[in-house]
MIKOLLUM-965312 format. One record per residue: x, y, z of N, C-alpha, C in turn. Coordinates in steps of 0.2 Angstrom, whole numbers, plus 2048, in hexadecimal, padded with zeros to 3 digits. Layout:
BEGIN
n.X|n.Y|n.Z|ca.X|ca.Y|ca.Z|c.X|c.Y|c.Z
X|Y|Z|X|Y|Z|X|Y|Z $
...
END
This chain:
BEGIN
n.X|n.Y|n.Z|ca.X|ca.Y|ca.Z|c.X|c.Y|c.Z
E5B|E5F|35C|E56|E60|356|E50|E64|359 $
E4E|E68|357|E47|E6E|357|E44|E6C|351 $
E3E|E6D|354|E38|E6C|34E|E34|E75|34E $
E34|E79|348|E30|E7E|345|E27|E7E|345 $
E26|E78|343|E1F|E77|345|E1E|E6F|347 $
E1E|E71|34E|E1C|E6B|352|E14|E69|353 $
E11|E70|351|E0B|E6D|352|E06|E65|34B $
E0C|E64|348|E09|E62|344|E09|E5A|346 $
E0E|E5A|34C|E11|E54|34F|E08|E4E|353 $
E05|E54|354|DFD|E50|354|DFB|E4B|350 $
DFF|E4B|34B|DFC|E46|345|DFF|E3F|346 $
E03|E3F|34B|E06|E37|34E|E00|E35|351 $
DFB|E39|354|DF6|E33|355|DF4|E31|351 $
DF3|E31|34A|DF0|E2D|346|DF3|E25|347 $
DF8|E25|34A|DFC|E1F|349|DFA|E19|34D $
DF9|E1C|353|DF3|E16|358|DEE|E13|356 $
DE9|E1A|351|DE2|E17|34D|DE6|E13|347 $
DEA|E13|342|DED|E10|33E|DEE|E08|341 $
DF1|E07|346|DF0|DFF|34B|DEC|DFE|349 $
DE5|E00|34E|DDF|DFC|34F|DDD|DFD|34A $
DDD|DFF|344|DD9|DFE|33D|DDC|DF9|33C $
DE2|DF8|33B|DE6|DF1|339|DE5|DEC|33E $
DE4|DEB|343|DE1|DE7|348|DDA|DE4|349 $
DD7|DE9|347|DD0|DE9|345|DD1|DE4|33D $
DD2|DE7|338|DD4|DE3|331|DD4|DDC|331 $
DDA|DD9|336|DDE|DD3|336|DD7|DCF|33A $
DD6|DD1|33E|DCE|DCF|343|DC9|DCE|33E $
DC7|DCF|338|DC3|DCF|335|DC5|DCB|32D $
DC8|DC8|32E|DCA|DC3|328|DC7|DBD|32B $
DC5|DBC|326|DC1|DB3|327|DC5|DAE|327 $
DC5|DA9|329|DC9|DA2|328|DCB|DA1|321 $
DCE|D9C|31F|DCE|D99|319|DC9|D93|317 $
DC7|D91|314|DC3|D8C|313|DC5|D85|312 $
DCC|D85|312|DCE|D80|312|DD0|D7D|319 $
DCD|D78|31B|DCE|D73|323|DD2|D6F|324 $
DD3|D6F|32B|DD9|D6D|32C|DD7|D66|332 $
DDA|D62|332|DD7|D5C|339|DDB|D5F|33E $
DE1|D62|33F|DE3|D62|346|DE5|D6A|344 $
DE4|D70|34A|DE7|D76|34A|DED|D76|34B $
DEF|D72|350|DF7|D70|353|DFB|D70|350 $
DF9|D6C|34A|DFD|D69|345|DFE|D70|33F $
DF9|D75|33E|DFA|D7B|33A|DFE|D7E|33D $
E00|D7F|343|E02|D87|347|E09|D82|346 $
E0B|D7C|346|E11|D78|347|E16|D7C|340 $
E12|D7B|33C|E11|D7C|335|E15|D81|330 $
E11|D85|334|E11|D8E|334|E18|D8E|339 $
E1E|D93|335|E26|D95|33A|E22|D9B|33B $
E24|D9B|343|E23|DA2|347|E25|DA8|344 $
E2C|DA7|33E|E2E|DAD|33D|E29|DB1|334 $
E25|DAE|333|E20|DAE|330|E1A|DB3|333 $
E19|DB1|338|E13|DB4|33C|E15|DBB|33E $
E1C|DBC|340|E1C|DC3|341|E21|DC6|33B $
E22|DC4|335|E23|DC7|331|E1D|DCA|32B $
E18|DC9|32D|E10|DC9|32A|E11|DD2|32B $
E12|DD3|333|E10|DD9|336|E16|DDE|333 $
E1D|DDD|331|E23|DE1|330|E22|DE6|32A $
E1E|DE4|326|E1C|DE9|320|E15|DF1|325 $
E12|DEB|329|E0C|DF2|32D|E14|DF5|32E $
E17|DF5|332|E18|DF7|339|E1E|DFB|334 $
E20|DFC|32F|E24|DFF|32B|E22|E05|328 $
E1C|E03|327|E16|E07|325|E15|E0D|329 $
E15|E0B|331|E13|E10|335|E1A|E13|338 $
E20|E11|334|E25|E15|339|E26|E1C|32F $
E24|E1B|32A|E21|E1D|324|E1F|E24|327 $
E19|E24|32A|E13|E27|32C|E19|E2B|333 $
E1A|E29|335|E1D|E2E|33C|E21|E31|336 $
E26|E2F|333|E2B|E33|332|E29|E3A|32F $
E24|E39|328|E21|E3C|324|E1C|E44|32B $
E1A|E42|330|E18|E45|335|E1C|E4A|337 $
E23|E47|338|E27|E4B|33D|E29|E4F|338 $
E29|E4E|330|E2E|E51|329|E2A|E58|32A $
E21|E56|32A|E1D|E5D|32B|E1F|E63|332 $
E21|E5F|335|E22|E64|33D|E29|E66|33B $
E2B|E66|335|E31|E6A|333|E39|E69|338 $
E3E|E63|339|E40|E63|33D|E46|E68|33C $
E4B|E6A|33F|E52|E6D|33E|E57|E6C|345 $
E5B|E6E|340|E61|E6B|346|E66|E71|345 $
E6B|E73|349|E6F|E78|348|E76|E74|348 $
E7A|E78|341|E82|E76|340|E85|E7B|341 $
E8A|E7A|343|E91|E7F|344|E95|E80|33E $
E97|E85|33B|E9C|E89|336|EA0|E89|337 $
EA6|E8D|337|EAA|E92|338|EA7|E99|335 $
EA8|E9D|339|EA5|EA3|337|EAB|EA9|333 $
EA9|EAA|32E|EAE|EAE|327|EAF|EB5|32E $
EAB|EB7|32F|EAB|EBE|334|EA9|EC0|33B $
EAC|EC0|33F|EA9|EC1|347|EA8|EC8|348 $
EA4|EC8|34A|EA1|ECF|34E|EA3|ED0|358 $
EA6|ED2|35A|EA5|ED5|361|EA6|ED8|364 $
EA1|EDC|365|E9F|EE3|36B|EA2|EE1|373 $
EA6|EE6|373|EA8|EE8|37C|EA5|EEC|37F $
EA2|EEC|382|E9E|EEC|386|E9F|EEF|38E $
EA0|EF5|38F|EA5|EF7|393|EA0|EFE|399 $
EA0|EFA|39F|E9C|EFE|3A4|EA1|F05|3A4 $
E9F|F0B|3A5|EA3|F0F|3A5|E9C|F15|3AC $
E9A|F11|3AF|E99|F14|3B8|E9B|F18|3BC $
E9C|F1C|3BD|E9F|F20|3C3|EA5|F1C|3C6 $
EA2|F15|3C8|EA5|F0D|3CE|EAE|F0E|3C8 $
EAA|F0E|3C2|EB1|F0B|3C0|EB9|F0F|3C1 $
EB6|F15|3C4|EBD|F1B|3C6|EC1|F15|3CD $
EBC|F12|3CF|EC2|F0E|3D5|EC7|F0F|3D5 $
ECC|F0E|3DA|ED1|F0D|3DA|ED5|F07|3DE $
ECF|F02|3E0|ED2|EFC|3E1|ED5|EF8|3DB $
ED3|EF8|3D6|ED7|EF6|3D1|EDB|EFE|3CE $
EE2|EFA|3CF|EE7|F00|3CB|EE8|F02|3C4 $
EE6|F08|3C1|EE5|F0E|3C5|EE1|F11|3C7 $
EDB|F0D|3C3|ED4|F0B|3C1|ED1|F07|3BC $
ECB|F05|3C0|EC7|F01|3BF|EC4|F03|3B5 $
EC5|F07|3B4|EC3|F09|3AD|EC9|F09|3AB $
ED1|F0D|3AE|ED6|F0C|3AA|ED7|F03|3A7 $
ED7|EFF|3AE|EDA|EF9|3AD|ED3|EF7|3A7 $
ECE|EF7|3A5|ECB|EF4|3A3|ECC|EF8|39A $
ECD|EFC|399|ECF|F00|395|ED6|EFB|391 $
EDB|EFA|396|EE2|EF7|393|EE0|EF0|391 $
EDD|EEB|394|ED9|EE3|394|ED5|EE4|38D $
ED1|EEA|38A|ECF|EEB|385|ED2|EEE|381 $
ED7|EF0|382|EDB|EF1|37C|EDF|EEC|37A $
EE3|EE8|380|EE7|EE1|37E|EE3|EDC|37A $
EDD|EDE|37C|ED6|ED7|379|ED6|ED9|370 $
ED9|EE0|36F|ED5|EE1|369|EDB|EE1|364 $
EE1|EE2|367|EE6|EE2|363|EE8|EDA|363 $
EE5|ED6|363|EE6|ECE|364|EE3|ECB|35E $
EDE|ECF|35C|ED7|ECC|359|EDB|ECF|351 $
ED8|EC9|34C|EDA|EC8|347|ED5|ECC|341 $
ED7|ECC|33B|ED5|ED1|336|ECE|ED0|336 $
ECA|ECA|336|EC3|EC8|336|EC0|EC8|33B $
EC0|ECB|340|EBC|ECE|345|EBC|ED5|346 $
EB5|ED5|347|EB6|EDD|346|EB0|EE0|34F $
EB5|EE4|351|EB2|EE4|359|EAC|EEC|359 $
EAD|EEA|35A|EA7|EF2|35F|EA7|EF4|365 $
EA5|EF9|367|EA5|EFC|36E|EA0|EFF|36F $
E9D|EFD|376|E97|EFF|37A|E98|F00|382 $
E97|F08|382|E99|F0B|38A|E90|F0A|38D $
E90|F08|393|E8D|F0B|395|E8C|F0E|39E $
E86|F11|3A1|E87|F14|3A5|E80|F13|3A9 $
E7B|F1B|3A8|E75|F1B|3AA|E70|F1A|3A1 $
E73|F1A|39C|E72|F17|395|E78|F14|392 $
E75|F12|38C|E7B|F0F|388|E7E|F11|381 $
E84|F13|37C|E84|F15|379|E8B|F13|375 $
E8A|F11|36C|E8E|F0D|36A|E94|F12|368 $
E99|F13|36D|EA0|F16|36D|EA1|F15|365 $
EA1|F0F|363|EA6|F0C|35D|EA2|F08|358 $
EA1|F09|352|E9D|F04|34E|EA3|EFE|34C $
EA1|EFA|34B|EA4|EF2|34B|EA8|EF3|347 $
EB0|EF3|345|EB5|EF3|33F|EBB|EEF|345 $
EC0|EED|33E|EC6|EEA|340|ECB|EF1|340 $
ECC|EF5|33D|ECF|EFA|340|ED1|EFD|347 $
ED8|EFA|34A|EDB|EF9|350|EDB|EFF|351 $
EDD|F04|350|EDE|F0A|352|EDB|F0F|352 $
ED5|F0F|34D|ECF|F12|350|ECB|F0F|355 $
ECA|F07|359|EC8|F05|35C|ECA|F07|365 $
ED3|F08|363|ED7|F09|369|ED6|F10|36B $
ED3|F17|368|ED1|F1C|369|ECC|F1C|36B $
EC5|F18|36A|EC1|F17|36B|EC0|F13|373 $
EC4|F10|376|EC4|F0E|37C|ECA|F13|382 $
ECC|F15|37F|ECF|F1C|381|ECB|F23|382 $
EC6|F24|37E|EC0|F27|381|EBD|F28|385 $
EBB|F22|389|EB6|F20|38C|EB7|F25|393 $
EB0|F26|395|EB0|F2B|39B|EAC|F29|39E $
EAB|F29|3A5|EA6|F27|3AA|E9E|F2C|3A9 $
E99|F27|3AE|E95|F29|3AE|E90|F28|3B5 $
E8C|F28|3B8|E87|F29|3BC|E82|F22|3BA $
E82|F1D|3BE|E7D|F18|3BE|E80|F12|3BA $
E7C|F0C|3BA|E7F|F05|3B6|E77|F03|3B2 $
E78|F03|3AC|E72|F01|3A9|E75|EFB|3A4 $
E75|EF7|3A6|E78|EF0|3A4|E75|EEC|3A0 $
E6D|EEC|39F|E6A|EEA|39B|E6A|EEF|395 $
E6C|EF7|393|E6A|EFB|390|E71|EF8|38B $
E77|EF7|38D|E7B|EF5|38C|E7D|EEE|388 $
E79|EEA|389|E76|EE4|385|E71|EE5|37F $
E6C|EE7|37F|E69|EEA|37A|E6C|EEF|375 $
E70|EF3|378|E74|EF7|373|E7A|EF3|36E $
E7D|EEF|372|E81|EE9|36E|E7D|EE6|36A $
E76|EE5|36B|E74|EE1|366|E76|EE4|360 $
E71|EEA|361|E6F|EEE|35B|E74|EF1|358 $
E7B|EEF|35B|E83|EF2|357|E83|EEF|352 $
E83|EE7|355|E82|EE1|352|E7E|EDF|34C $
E76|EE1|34C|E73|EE1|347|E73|EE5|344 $
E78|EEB|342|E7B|EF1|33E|E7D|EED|339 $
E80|EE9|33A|E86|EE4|337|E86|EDD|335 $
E80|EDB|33A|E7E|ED4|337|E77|ED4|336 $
E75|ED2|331|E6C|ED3|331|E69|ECE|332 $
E6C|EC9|331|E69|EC3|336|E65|EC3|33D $
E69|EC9|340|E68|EC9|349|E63|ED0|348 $
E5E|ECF|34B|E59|ED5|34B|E5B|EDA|352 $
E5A|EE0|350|E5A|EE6|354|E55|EE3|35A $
E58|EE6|361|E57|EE6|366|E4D|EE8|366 $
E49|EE5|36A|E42|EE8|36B|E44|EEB|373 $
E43|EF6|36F|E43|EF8|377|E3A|EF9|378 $
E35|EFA|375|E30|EF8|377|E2C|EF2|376 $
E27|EF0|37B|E23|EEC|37C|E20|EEA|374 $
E1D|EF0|372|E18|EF1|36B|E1E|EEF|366 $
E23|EEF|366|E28|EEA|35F|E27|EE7|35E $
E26|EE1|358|E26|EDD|356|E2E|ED8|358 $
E2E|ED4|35B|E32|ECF|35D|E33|ECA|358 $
E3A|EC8|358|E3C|EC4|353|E3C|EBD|354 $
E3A|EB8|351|E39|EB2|353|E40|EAF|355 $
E41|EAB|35D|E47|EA9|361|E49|EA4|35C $
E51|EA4|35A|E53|EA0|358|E54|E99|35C $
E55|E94|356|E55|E8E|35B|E5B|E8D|35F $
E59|E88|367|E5D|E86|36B|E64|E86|368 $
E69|E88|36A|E71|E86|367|E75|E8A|362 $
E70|E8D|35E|E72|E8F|359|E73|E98|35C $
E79|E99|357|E7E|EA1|35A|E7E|EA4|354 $
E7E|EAC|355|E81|EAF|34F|E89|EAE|352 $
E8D|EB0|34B|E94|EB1|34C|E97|EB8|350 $
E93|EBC|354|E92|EC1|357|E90|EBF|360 $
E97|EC3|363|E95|EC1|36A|E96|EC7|36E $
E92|EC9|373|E94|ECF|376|E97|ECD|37D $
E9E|ED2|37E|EA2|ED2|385|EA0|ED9|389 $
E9C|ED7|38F|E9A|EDA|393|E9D|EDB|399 $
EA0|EE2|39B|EA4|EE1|3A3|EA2|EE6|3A7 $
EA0|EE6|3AC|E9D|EEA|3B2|EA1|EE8|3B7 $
E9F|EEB|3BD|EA3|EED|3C1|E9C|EEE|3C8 $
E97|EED|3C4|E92|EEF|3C9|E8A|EEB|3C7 $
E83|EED|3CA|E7D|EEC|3C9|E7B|EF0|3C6 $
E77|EEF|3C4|E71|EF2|3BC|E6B|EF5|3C4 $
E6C|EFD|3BF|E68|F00|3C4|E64|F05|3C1 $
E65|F05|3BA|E5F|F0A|3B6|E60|F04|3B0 $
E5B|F07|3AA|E5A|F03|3A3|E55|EFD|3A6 $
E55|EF8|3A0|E51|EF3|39F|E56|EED|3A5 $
E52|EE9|3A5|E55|EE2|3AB|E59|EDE|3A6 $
E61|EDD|3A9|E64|ED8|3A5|E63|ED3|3A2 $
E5E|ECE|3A4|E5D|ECB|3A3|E59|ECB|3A0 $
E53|ECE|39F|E51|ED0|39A|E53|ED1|392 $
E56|ED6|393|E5A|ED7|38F|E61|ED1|38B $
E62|ECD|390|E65|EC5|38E|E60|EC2|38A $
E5B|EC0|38E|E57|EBE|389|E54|EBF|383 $
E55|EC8|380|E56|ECA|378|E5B|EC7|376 $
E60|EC7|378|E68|EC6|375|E67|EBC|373 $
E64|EB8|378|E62|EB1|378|E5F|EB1|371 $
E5C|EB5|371|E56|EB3|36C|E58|EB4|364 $
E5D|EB8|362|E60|EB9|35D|E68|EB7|35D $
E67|EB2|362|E6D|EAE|361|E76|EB0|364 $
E75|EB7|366|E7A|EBC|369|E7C|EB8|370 $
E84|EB5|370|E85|EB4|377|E87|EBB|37C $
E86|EBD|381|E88|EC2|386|E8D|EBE|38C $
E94|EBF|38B|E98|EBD|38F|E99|EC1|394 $
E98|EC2|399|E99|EC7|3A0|EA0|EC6|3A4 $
EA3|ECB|3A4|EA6|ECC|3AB|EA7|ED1|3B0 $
EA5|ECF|3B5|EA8|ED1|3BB|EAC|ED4|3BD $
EAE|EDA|3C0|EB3|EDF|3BD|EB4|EE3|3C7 $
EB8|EE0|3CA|EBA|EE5|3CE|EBC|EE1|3D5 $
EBC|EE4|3DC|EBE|EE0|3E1|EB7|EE2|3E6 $
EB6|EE0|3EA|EB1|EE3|3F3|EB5|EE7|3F3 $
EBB|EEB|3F6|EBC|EF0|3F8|EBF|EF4|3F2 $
EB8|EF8|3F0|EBC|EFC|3EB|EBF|F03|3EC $
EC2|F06|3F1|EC6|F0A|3F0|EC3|F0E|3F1 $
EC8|F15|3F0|EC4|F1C|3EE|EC3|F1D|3E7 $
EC0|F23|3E4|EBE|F25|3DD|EC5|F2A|3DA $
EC8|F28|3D7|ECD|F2A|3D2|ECA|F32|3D1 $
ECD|F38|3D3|ECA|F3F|3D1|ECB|F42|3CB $
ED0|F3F|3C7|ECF|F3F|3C0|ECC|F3D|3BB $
ECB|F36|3BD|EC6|F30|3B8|EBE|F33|3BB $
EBD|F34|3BE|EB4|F36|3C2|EB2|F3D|3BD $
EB3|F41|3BE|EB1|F47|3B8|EB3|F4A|3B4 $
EB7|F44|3AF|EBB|F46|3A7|EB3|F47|3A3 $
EAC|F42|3A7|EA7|F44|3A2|EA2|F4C|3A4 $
EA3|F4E|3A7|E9F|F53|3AA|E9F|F57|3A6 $
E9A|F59|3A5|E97|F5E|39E|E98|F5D|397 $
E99|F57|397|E9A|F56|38F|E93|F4E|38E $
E90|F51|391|E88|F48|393|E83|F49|38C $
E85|F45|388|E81|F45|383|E78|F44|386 $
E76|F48|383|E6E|F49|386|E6C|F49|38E $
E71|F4B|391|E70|F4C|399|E70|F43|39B $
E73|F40|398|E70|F38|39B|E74|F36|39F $
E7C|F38|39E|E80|F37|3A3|E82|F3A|3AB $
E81|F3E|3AA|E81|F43|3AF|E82|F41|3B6 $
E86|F45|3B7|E87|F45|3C0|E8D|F41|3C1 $
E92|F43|3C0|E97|F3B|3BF|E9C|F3D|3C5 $
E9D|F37|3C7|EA3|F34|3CA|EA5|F38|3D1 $
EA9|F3D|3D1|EAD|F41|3D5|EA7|F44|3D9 $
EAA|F48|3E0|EA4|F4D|3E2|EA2|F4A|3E7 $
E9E|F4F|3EA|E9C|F4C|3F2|E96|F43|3EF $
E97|F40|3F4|E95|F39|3F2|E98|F35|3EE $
E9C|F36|3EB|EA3|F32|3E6|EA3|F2B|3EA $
EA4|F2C|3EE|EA6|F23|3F0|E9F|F20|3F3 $
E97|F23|3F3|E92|F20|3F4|E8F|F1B|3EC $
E95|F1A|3E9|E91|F15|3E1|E8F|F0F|3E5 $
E8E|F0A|3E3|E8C|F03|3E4|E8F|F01|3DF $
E94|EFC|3E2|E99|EFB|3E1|E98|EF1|3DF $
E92|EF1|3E4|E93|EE9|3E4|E92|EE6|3DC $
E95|EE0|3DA|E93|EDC|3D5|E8E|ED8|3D6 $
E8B|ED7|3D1|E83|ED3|3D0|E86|ECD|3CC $
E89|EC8|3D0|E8E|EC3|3CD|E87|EC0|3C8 $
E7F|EBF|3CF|E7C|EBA|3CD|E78|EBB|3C5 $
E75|EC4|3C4|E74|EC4|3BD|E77|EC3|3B9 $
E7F|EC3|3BB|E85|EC4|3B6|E84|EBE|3B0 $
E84|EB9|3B7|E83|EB2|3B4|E7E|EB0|3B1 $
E79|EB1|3B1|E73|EB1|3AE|E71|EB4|3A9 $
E74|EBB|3A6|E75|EBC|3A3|E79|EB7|39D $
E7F|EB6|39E|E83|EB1|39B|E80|EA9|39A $
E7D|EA6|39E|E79|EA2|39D|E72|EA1|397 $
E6E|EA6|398|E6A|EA7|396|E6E|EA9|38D $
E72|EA9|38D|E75|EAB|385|E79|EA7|384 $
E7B|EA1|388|E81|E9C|386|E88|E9D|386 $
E89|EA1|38B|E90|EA3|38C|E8F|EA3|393 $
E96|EA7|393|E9B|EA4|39A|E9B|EAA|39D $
E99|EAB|3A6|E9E|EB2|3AB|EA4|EB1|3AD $
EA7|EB8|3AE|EAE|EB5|3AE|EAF|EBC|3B6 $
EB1|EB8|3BB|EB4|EBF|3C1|EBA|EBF|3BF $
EBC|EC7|3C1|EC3|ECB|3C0|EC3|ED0|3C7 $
EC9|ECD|3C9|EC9|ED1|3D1|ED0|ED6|3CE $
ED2|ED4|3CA|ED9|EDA|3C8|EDB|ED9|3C1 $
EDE|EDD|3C0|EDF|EE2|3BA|EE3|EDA|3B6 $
EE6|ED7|3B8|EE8|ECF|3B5|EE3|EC9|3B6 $
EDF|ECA|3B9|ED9|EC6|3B9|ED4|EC8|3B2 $
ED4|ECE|3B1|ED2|ED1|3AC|ED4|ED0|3A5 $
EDD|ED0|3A5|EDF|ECE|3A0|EDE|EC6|39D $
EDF|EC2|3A4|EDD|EBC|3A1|ED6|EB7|39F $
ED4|EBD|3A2|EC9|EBD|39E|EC8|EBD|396 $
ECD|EC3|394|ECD|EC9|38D|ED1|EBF|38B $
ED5|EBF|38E|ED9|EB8|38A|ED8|EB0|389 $
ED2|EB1|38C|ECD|EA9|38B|EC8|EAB|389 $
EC6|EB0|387|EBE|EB1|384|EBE|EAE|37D $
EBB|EA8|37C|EBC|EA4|376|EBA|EA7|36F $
EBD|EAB|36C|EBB|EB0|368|EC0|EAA|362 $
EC5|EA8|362|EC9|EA4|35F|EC4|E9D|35E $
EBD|E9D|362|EB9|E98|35D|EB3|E98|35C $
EB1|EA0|359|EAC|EA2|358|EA9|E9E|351 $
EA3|E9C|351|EA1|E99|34C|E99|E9B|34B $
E98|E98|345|E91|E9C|343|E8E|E96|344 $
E88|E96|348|E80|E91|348|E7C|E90|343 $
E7C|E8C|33D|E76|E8E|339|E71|E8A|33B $
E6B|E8C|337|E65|E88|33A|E62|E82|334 $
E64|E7C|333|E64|E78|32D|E5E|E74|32F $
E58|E75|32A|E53|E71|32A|E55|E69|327 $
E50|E64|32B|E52|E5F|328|E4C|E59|326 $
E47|E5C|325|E40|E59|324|E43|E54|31B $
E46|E56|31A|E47|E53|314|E49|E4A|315 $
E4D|E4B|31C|E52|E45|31D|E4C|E40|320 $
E48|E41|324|E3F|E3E|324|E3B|E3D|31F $
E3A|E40|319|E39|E3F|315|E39|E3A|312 $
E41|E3A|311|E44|E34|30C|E44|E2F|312 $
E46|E2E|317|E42|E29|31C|E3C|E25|31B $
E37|E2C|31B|E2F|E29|319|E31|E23|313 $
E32|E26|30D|E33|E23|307|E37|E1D|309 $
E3D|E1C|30C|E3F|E15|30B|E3B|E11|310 $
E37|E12|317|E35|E10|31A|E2E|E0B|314 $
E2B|E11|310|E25|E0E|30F|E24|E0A|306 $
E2C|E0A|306|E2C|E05|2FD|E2D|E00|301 $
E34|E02|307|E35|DF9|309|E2F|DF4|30C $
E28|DF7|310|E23|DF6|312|E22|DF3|30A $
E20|DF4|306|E1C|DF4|2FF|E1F|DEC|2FD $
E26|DEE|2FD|E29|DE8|2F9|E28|DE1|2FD $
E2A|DE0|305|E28|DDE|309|E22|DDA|308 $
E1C|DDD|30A|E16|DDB|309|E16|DD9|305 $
E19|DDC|2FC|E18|DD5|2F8|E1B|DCF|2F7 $
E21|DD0|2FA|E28|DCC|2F8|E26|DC5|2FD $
E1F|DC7|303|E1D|DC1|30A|E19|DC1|30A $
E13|DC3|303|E0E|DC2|301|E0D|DBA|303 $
E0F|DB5|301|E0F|DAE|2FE|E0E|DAA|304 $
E12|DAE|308|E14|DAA|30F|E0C|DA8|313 $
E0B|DA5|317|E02|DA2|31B|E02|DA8|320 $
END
């Protein structure tokens, strides 16, 4: 349970000066005037369980007062759904590194077949997206269940110069918020208006699957960039995509994009003197943190079946919607039965010494 407005939860202090007023009160009642020859024999008189059931009406009173407090600090709780439609974005580094050839026949072929088996698996109410990235990010594919425009669309892909892994994140947001309006578009600058983090636990029915091969070397910091995706509920699932010894660069996969670089961004790819100086290592630790930071899972893939069985445990079969259900109401009515049974109480033991 999350509270909306906690600050109102300061009004529990009223509750300790509510005591001593009533401590104070009970201290200021005069004796009766009727006398008694022995005290002993009055307190014999008097059953214990009278004496503390005098106080059960207060003290019912202040559990009233709490409730009524907390009902202002607006609590919520998040429930699980089924979700009518899923959304997921692939996510797919497409680096210079991915021409390797330690995975056969490459590291972009074998990730290409893993996402295409992933997609012809996936059932009529999901509807997937695709997002390449490189030295930027750019959404190949807009979200539809259409297999066979989606399997063109991952057949396309061509290498690029650099890894911008957070640019990559941010662009699945905003695939995402194309399509769900609930999830706010990605903030790429400072001066935007930021959308209030939804609360702990709770998920769109949208998750994006992110696979690299390598370290984030241009764009915004992954993490970062997680951390938008956290805040509007977006899980980011990562995998790890490759071995330490990655081979040589494929000289067919390395400059299929060469002269075709949308606005000069990708430029300079793969093949060519320097082809085998990429950086090659995995950044297993962001990976994770990434994934964390959004409540989902990393997954390593050291080979092209490693990869298939990634694509085939990624929980997409229990995607579910978070909503965020206010319950100030259920304190509310708390307050009220707390403060009639106080009421009835109090008169019902009026009688009692």
């Amino acid at each position: 349970m999350e509270l909306l407005w906690p600050v109102f939860l300061v009004l529990l202090l009223a509750l300790p000066v509510l005591v001593v007023l009533y401590i104070w009160a009970l201290r200021r009642r005069r004796p009766s005037g009727v006398r008694y020859s022995s005290v002993s024999l009055l307190r014999e008189a008097v059953p214990g369980s009278s004496r503390i059931r005098r106080h059960v009406p207060f003290v019912l009173f202040l559990g009233a007062v709490g409730s009524l407090v907390v009902a202002l600090a607006r609590p919520v709780t998040v429930v699980s759904v089924p979700a009518g439609q899923t959304t997921i974005i692939l996510t797919i580094d497409v680096s210079g590194s991915m021409c390797s050839t330690d995975i056969n026949p490459t590291r972009l072929q074998a990730a290409e077949d893993a996402a295409i088996s992933f997609i012809q698996r996936q059932g009529a109410t999901a509807q997937i997206g695709l997002v390449a990235f490189a030295g930027f990010a750019e959404l190949v594919q807009a979200p539809t269940n259409d297999q066979e425009v989606l399997i063109d669309a991952v057949r396309s892909l061509a290498t690029g110069r650099r890894t911008a892994i957070g640019s990559g994140i941010l662009r699945s947001i905003d695939a995402i918020a194309d399509i769900d309006k609930s999830v706010a578009p990605s903030q790429n600058d400072e001066n935007d208006p930021a959308p209030s983090p939804v609360p702990k636990g709770a998920y769109a029915p949208d998750i994006v699957v992110l696979l690299t091969d390598g370290a984030s070397n241009a764009g915004p910091a992954p993490v970062d960039a997680a951390q938008q995706a956290a805040d509007r509920g977006v899980r980011v699932y990562t995998i790890g995509f490759g071995t330490p010894n990655a081979g040589q660069i494929d000289p067919v996969c390395g400059p299929q994009f060469v002269g075709r670089e949308p606005n000069g961004g990708f430029g300079g790819f793969g093949a060519g003197p320097g082809a085998n100086a990429f950086r090659r290592g995995i950044d297993e630790e962001t990976l994770r943190k990434v994934a964390d930071i959004t409540g989902a899972t990393y997954y390593p893939a050291e080979s092209a079946g490693d990869l298939q069985n990634v694509f085939n445990n990624l929980p997409t079969s229990l995607i579910t919607k978070h909503e965020v259900m206010e319950i100030s109401v259920a304190f509310v009515g708390a307050a009220v039965l707390l403060a009639t049974l106080s009421i009835f109480l109090a008169q019902a033991w009026r009688p009692l010494p």
